[in-house]
C-alpha positions as CSV (number, residue, x, y, z in Angstrom):
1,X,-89.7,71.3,-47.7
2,X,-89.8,74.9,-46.5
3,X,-86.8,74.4,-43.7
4,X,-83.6,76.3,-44.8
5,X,-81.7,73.5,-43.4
6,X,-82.9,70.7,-45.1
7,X,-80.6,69.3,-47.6
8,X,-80.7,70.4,-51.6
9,X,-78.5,67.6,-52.9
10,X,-78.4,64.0,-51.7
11,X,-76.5,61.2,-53.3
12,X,-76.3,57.8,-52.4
13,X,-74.5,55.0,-52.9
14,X,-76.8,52.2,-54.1
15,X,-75.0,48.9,-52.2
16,X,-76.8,45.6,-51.7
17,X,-78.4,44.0,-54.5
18,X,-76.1,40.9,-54.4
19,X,-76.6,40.4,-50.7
20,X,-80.1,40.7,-50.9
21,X,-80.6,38.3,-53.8
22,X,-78.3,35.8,-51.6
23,X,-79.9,36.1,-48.5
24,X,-83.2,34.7,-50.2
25,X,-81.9,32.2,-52.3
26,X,-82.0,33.9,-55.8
27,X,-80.1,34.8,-58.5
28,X,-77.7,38.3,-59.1
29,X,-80.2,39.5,-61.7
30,X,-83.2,39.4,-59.3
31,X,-81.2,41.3,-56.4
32,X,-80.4,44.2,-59.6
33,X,-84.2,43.9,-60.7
34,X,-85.5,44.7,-57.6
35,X,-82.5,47.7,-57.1
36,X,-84.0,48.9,-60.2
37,X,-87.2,49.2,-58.5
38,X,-86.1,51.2,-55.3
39,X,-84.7,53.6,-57.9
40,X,-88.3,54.2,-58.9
41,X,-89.2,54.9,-55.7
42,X,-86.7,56.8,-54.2
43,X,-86.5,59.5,-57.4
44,X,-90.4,59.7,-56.6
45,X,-89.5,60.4,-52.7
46,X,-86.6,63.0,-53.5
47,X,-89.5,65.3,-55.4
48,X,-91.7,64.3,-52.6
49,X,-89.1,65.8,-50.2
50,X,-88.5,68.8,-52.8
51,X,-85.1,67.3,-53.3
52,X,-83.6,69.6,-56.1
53,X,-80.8,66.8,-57.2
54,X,-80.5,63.2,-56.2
55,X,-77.2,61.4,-57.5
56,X,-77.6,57.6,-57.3
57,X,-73.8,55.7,-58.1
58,X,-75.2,53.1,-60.9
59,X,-72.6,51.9,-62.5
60,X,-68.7,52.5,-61.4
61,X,-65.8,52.7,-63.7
62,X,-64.5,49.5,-61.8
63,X,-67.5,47.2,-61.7
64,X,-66.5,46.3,-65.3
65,X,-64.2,43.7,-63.4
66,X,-67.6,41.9,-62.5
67,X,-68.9,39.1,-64.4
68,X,-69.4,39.7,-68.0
69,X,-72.6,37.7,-67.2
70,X,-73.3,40.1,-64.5
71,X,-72.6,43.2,-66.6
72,X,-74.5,41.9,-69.3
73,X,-77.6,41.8,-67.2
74,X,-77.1,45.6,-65.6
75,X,-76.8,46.8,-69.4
76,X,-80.6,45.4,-69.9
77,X,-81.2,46.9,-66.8
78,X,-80.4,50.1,-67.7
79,X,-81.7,49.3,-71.2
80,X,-85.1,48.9,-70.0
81,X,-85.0,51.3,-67.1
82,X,-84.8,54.3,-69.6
83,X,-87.3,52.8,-71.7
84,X,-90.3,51.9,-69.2
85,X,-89.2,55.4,-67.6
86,X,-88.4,58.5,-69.6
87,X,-92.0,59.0,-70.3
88,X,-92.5,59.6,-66.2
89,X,-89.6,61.7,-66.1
90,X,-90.7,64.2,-68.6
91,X,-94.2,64.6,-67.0
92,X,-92.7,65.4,-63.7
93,X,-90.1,67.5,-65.3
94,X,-87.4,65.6,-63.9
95,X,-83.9,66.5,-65.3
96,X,-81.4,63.8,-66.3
97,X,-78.1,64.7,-66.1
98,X,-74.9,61.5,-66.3
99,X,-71.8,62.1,-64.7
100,X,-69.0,59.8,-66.1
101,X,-67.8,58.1,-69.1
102,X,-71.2,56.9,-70.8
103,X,-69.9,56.6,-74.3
104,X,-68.1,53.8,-73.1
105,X,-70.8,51.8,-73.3
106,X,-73.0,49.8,-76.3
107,X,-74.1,52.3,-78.8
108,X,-78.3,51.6,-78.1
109,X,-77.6,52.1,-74.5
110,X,-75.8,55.9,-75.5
111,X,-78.2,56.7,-77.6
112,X,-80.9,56.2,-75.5
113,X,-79.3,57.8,-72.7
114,X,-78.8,61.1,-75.2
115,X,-82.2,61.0,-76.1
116,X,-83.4,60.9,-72.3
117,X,-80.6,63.6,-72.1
118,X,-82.3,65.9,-74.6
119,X,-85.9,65.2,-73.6
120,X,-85.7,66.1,-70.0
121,X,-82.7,69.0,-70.1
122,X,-86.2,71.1,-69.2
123,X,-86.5,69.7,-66.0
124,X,-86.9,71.7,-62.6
125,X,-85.6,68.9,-60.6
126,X,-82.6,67.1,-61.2
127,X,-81.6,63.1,-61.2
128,X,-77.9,62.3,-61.6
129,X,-77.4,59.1,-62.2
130,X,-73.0,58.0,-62.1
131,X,-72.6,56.0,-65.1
132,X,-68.6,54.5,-65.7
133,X,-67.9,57.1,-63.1
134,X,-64.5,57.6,-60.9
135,X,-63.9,59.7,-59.1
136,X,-60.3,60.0,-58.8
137,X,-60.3,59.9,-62.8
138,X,-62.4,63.3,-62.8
139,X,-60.7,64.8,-60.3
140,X,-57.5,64.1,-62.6
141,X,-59.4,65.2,-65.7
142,X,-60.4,68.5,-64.2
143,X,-56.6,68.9,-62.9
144,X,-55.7,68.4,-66.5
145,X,-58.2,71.0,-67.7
146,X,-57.3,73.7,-65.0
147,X,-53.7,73.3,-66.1
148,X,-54.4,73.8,-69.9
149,X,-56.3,76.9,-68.3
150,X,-53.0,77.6,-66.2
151,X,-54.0,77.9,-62.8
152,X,-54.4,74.6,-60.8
153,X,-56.4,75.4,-57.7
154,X,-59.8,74.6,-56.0
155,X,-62.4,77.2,-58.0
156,X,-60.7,75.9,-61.0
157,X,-60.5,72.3,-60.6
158,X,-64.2,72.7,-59.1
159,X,-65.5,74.0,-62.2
160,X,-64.1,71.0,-64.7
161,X,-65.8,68.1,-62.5
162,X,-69.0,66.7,-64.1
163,X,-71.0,68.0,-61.4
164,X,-70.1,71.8,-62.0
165,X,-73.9,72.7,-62.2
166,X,-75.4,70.6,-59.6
167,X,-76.0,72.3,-56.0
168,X,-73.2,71.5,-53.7
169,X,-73.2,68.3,-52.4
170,X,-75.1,67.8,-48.5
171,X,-75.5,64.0,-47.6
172,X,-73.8,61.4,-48.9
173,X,-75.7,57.9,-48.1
174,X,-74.3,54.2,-48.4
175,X,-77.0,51.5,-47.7
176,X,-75.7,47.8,-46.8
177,X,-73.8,48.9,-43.7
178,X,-70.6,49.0,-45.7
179,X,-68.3,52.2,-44.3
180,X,-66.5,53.3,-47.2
181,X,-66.6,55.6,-50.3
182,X,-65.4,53.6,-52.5
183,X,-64.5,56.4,-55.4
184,X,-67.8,58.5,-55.3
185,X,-67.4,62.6,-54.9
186,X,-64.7,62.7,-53.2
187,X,-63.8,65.7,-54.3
188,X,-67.7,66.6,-53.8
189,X,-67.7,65.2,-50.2
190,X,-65.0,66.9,-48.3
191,X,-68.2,68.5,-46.2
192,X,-71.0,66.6,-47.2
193,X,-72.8,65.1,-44.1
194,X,-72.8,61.2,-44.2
195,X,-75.0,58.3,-43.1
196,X,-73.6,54.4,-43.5
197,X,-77.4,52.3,-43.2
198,X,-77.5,48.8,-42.5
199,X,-80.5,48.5,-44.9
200,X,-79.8,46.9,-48.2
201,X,-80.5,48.8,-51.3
202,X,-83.5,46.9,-52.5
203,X,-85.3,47.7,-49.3
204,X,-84.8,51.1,-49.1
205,X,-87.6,54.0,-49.5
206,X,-89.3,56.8,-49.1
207,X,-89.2,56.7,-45.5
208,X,-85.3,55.8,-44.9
209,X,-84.6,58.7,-47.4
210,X,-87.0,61.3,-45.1
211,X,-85.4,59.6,-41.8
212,X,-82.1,60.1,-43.8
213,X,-82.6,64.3,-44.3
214,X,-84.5,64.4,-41.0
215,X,-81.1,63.2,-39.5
216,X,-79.1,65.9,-41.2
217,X,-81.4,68.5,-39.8
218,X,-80.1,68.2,-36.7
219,X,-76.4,68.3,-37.9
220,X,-74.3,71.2,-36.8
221,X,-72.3,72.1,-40.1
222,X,-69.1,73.9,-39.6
223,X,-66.9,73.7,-43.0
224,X,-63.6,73.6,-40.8
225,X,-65.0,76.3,-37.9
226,X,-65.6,76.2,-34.9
């Protein structure tokens, strides 16, 4: 997109899955499956939109209070999302970049997420994906490295968060109609645009993300002015 206004960074909130499994009868896993599969399309539709970085919320540093049945399943999710699409990546020269704790989870799983790491870090366009990510917790671990540094203040702090090398955050999207952040960027947010969508997760494409950025278009950002 050649408009100056149109956003650089998007990140969204990927809410939903469960409700849509539920509303049609099936199980969890199916309503995950088929959130794996919007994934695929909406990375294609950021690069269609000449997104330069798409953050997608995957997996939080609460959600291991789910299920273990139900984190068990997300793990070969993620498993088999990085196998059936690294190839793709690397041909569109799509960077990967986590932000988060990943180590934390099985060895395989790290070291296939280090090897995506490695094979994309080319990349001209960039896919953040949240993995074990809080965002209170890295706002306290980049207060903790600013003070080692001795001076605790906003460039400082803003320079130990995970996303130090991303563009600056422009719309922040939740699908499911749910009205919260629930600890995603905050520190990243505090003038980020934001859109709440009824539409669940597994149902969202191309064309919500495009109606999404169309919307901020016609935002009048201030940063605090008037």
């Amino acid at each position: 997109m050649s408009d100056n206004n149109y956003p650089r960074h998007v990140a969204i909130i990927m809410d939903g899955n469960g409700r849509w499994a539920k509303k049609r009868g099936l199980p969890r896993a199916l309503g995950h499956r088929q959130g794996g599969e919007a994934v695929r399309r909406v990375v294609k539709a950021a690069e269609n939109l000449g997104l330069e970085c798409l953050t997608l919320y995957a997996f939080s540093s609460e959600n291991w209070k789910r299920e273990e049945e139900e984190i068990s399943d997300l793990m070969g999710l993620m498993r088999r999302f990085i196998e059936a699409n690294l190839k793709d990546m690397i041909e569109r020269r799509v960077r990967l970049r986590i932000i988060g704790d990943y180590k934390a989870f099985a060895p395989d799983i790290v070291e296939k997420l280090e090897d995506a790491l490695e094979q994309t870090k080319h990349g001209q366009r960039t896919l953040a994906v949240a993995l074990n990510y809080g965002a209170q917790q890295e706002i306290a671990h980049a207060a903790r490295l600013a003070a080692e540094e001795g001076s605790i203040d906003s460039e400082t702090i803003s320079r130990h968060l995970y996303t130090t090398d991303l563009p600056p955050l422009d719309l922040l999207i939740r699908t499911s109609g749910e009205v919260r952040l629930s600890n995603f960027l905050l520190w990243q947010s505090a003038y980020a645009e934001m859109l709440f969508l009824d539409v669940l997760w597994p149902d969202f494409g191309e064309d919500d993300l495009r109606q999404a950025c169309e919307i901020f278009v016609t935002r009048e950002r201030r940063y605090g002015g008037r």
